[in-house]
C-alpha positions in Angstrom: -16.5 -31.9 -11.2 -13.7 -31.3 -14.1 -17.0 -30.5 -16.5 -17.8 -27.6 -14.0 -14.3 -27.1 -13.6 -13.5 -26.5 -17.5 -16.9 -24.7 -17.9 -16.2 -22.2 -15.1 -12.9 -21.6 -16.6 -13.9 -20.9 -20.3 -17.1 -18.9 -19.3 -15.2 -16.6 -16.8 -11.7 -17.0 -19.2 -9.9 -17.7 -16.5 -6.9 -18.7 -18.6 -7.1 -20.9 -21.9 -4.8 -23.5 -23.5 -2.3 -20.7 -25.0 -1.3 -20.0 -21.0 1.7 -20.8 -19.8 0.6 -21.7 -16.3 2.3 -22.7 -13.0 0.5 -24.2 -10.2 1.4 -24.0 -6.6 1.2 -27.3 -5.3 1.5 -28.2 -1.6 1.0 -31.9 -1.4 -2.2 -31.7 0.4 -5.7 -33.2 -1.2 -6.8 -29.5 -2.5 -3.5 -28.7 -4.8 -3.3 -32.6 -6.1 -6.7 -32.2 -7.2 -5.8 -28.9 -9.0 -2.8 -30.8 -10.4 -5.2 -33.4 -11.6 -7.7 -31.5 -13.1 -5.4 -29.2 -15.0 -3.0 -32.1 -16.3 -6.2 -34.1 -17.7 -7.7 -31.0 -19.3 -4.2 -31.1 -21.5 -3.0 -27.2 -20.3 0.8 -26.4 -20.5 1.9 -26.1 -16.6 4.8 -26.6 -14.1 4.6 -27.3 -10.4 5.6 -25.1 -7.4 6.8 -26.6 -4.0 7.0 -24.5 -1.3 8.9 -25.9 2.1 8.7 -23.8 5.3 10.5 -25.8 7.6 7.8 -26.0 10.2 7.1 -29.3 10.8 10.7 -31.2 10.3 10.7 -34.1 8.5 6.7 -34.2 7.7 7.9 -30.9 5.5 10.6 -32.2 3.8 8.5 -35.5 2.9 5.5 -33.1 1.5 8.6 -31.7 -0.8 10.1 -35.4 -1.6 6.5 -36.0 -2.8 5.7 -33.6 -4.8 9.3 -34.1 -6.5 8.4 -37.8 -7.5 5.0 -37.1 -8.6 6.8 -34.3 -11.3 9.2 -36.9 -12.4 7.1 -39.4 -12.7 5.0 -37.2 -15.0 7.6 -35.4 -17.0 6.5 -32.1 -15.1 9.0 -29.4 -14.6 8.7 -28.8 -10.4 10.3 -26.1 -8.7 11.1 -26.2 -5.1 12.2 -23.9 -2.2 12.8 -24.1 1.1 12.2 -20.9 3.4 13.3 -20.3 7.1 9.9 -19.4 7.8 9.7 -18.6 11.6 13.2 -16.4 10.9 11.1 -14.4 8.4 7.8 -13.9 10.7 10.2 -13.0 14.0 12.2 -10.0 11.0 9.3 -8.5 9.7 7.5 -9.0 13.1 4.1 -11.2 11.2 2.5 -14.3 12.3 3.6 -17.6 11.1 1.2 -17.9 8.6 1.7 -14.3 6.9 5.4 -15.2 7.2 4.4 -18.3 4.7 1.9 -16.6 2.4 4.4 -13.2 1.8 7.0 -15.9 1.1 5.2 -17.9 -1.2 3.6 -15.2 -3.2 6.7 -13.3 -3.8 9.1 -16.5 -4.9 5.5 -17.3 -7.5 5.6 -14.2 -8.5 9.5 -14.4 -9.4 8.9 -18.0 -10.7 6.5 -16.2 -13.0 8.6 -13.2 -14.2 11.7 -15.3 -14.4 10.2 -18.6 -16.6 7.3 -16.5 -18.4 4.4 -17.8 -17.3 1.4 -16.2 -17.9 -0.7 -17.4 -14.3 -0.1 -18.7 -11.3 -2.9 -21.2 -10.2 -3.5 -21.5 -6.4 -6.2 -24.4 -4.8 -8.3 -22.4 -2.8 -11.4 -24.0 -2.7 -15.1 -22.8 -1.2 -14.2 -23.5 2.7 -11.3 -21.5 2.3 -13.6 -18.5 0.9 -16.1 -18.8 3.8 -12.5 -19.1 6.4 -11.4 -15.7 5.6 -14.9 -14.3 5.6 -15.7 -15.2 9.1 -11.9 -14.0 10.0 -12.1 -10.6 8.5 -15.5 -10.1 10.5 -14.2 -11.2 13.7 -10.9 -9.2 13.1 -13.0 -6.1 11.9 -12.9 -5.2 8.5 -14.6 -2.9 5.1 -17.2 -4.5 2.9 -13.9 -5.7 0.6 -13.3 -7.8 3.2 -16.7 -9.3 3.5 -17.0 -10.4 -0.3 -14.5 -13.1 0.2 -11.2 -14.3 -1.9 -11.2 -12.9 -5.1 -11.2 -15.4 -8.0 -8.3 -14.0 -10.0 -6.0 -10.9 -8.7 -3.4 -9.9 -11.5 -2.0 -13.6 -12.8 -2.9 -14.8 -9.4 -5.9 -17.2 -10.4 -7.8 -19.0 -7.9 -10.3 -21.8 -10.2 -11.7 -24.0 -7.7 -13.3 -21.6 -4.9 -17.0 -23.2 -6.4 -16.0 -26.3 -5.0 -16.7 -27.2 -1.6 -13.5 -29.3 0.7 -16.2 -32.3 0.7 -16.4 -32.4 -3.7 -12.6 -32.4 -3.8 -12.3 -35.0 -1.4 -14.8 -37.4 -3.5 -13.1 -36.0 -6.7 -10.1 -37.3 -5.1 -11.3 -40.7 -4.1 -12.5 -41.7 -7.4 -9.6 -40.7 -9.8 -7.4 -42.0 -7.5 -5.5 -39.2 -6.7 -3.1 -39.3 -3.7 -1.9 -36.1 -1.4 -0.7 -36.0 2.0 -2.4 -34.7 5.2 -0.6 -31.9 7.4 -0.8 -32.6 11.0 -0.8 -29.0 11.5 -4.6 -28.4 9.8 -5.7 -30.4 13.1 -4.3 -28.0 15.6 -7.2 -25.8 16.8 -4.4 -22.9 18.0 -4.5 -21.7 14.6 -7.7 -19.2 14.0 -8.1 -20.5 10.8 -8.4 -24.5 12.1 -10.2 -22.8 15.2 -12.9 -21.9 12.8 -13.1 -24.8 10.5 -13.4 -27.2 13.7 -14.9 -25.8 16.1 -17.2 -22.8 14.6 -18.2 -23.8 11.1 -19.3 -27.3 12.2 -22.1 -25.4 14.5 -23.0 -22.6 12.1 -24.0 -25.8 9.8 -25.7 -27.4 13.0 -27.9 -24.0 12.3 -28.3 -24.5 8.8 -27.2 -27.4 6.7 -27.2 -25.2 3.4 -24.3 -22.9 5.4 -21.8 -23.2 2.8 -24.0 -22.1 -0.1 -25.5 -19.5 2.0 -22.4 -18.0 2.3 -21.8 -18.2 -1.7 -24.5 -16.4 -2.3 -23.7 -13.6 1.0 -20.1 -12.9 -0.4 -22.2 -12.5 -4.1 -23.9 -10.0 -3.1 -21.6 -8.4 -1.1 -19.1 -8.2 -4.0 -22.2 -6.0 -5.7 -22.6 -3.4 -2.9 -19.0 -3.2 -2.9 -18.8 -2.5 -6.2 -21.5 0.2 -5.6 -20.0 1.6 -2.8 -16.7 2.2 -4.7 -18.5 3.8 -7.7 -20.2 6.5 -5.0 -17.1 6.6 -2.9 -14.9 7.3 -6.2 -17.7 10.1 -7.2 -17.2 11.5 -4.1 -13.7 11.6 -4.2 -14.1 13.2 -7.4 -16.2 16.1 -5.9 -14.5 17.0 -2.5 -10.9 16.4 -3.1 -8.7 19.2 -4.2 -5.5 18.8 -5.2 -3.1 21.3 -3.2 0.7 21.2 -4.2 1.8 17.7 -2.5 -1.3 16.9 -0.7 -5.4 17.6 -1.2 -7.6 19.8 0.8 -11.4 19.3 1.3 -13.7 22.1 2.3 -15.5 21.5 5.3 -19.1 22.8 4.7 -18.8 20.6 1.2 -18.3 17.2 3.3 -21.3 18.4 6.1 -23.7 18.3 3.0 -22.9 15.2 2.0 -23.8 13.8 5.4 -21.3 11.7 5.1 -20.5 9.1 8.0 -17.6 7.2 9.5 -17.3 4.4 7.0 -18.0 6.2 4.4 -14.6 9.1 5.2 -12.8 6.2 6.1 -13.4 4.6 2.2 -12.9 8.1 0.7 -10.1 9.3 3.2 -8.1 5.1 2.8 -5.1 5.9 0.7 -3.9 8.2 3.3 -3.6 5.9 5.9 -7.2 7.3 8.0 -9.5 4.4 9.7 -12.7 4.3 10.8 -11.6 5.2 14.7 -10.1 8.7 13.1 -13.1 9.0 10.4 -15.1 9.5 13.5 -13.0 11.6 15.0 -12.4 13.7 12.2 -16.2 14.5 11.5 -16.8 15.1 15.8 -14.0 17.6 15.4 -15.6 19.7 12.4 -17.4 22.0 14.4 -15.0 21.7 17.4 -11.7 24.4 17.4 -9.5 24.4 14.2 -6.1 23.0 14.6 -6.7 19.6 15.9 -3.9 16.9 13.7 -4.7 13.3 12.8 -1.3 11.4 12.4 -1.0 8.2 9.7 2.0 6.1 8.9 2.3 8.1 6.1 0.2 11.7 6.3 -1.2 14.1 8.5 -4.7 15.3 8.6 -4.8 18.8 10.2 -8.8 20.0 11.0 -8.7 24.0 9.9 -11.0 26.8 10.1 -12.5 26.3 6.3 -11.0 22.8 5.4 -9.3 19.9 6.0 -5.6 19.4 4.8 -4.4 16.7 4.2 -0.3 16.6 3.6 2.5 13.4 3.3 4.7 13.8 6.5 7.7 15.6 6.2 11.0 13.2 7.3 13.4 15.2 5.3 15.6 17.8 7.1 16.4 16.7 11.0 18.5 18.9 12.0 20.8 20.9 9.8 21.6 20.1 6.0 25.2 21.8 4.9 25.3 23.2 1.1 28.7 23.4 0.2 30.3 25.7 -2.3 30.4 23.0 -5.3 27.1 21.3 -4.7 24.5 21.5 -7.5 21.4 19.7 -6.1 19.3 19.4 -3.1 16.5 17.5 -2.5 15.0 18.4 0.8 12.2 19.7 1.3 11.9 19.7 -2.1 14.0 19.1 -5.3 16.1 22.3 -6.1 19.0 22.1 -8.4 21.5 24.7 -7.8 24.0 26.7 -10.4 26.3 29.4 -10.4 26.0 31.9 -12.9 27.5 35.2 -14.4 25.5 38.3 -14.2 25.8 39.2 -17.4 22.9 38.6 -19.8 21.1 37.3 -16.5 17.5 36.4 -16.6 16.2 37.0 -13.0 14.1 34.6 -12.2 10.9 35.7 -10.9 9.4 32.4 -9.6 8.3 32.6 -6.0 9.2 29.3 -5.3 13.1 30.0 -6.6 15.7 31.7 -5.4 18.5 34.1 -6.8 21.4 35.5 -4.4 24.4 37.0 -5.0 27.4 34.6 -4.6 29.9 36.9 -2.9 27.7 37.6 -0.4 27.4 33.9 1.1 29.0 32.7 3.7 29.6 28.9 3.0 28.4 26.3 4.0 25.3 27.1 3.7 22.8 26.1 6.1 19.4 24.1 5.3 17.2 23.7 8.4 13.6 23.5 9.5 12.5 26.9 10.9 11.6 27.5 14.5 10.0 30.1 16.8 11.8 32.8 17.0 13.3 33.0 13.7 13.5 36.6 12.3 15.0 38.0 8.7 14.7 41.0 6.5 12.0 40.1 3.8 13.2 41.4 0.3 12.6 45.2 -0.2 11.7 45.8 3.7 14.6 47.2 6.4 13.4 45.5 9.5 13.2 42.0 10.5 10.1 40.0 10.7 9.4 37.1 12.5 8.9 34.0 10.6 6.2 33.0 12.5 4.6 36.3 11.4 5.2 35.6 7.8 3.1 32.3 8.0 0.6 33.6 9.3 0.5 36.4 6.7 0.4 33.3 4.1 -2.3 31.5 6.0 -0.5 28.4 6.1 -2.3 25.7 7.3 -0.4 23.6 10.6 1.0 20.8 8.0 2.6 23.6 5.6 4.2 25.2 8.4 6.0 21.8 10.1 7.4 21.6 6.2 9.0 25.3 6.1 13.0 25.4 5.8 14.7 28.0 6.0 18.5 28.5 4.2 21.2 30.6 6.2 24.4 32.2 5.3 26.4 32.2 8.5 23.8 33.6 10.9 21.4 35.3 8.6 18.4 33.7 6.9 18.5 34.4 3.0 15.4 32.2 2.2 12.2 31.1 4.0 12.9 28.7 1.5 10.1 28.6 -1.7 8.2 31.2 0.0 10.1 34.5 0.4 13.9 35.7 -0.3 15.7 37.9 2.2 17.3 41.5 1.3 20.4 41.1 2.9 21.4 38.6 0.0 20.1 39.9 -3.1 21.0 40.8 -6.4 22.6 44.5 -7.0 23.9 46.8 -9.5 27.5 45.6 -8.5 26.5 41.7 -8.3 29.1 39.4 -10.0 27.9 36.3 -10.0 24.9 34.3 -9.0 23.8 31.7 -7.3 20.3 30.5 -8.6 18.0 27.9 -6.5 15.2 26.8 -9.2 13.1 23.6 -8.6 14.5 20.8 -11.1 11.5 18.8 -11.0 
């Protein structure tokens, strides 16, 4: 085993002796083994102890363990104890994601703080198969059916060749000692569920399972790889990039005959699934307007296209400019100076604003728009409903939710970035200006 252990790490260059590398070790046969392999193939490395508190003493033993081997071998050990089950109740995550954030963050400090160039973790061949089976039970993309990645940034996982049975034999003839956890027993866990109760029959089916499985998550990692070259492509193609957000043209994604999975892939970074990737593409032909909501964009369905457009948390209610303030940032970044008129510039920009100063009521109001809404658009003597104006613009539903308007007492002086009022502009016998330009 260390033979195809040091050959699978200089063929794939893994890491070499010039790392600096730490290894999380937990105690159990799979990390020991690690630790054993890596201190006989002469690498520089310290150890990593993590103690979650979740099974009393048994933990704190694992810990005491791990300490003595480190002395014992001159090894620098770090060690940290986590109030695990205070962690997963906060951020609302099972135990177990409580344990891995925890550990993966304090490594990743550990590695930042103390320079080291990779963080080795024992995952091992079972482990690869585990997560398979539990991403396609739980439901999951074809990244999720190619199985643990082998390294991911300095995260590097060498022994996911090896099955639990080699390391155990490994074990057993260098001598190497480890500690069970109880806890690996406990069928309540989906991950022990599976080892104990489903793997066993899957290789009652076929005694070569675990190698089938190899070579099923090899070949998966290929049409992955393929599908992200044609997804990317596509993404390339159909997305336009529209101010903060992207639009894609409707007819354009019908002649790709593009399904479900595949708008789900293209559509990922903005939060869409496959539930609303079906959705989407049964609402094309159905009546424009229809809004797909993410954690962090919306997806509105339009005559032509789709837009797609971060949501808008800035202004709740109503944002007050005061005389001396010089910068806004809602809806969008706007520093603010006043200025004399003479040798004035006017600034011409659609998306700025120029008023004069002794017109203004202060403080001045910042606020979403809403029905009703009227002001004078510059160079007209009659008011016009906002509403009206948007429509003129053929704003699509998401632009309009992000239109603010800025009042002056009771008047509007700005549908703001999109048109000034003419009840606040700049005259013959203007003084002094106040100029809105965008900073960023």
């Amino acid at each position: 085993m260390q033979n195809s252990f040091s050959q699978i790490i200089k063929k794939r260059a893994l890491f070499n002796h010039e790392d600096k590398l730490l290894l999380a070790i937990s105690g159990g046969v799979d990390s020991m083994v690690l630790w054993h392999l890596i201190d006989q193939l002469g690498y520089s490395y310290a150890v990593a102890h993590c103690n979650f508190k979740l099974r009393e003493k048994e933990s704190d033993d694992d810990e005491t363990f791990v300490k003595n081997l480190a002395n014992t071998r001159e090894v620098i050990c770090y060690s940290k104890s986590f109030d695990t089950e205070l962690y997963a109740k906060t951020h609302k995550v099972s135990t177990q994601m409580a344990a891995r954030e925890l550990r993966y963050q304090w490594f990743d400090e550990l590695r930042i703080q103390h320079h080291y160039s990779k963080v080795l973790i024992a995952q091992h061949a079972d482990d690869n198969v585990e997560t398979y089976l539990l991403n396609l039970v739980r439901g999951t993309s074809l990244k999720g059916l190619k199985g643990i990645s082998e390294s991911t940034g300095n995260l590097i996982r060498p022994m996911l060749e090896f099955s639990r049975i080699e390391i155990i034999e490994y074990a057993n003839e260098h001598n190497v000692t480890w500690r069970e956890d109880a806890s690996n027993m406990e069928t309540y866990y989906k991950r022990n569920f599976l080892r104990h109760k489903v793997i066993p029959e899957l290789k009652e089916l076929n005694p070569d399972f675990l190698n089938t499985m190899k070579r099923n998550m090899v070949k998966n990692a290929e049409v992955f790889q393929v599908t992200e070259r044609h997804v990317n492509s596509l993404r390339d193609t159909l997305l336009e990039l529209s101010g903060d957000g992207v639009v894609i043209n409707k007819q354009s994604l019908k002649n790709e005959k593009i399904g479900p999975f595949v708008l789900s892939e293209l559509l990922k970074d903005y939060g869409i699934n496959l539930t609303q990737a079906q959705e989407i593409l049964e609402s094309l032909d159905s009546e424009s307007g229809k809004v797909f909501t993410t954690n962090t964009h919306k997806l509105n369905v339009d005559r032509t296209s789709l837009f797609i457009k971060p949501k808008v948390n800035g202004v709740q209610g109503e944002i007050l400019i005061e005389e001396n303030d010089r910068y806004i940032s809602i809806p969008k970044e706007y520093a603010i100076q006043l200025k004399p008129v003479d040798g004035l510039e006017i600034d011409r920009s659609s998306e700025n604003g120029m008023f004069d100063y002794d017109k203004l009521e202060f403080p001045l109001i910042l606020r979403k728009w809403k029905q009703g809404d009227k002001f004078i658009p510059l160079g007209m003597k009659g008011n016009k409903l906002i509403s009206d104006l948007l429509i003129d613009l053929k704003l699509s539903v998401l632009d309009k939710e992000s239109v603010c308007v800025l009042c002056s007492g009771k008047r509007i002086i700005w549908v703001v970035g999109l048109r000034l009022s003419d009840e606040s502009k700049i005259t013959q016998s203007t003084k002094r200006v106040l100029h809105f330009f965008r900073s960023v």
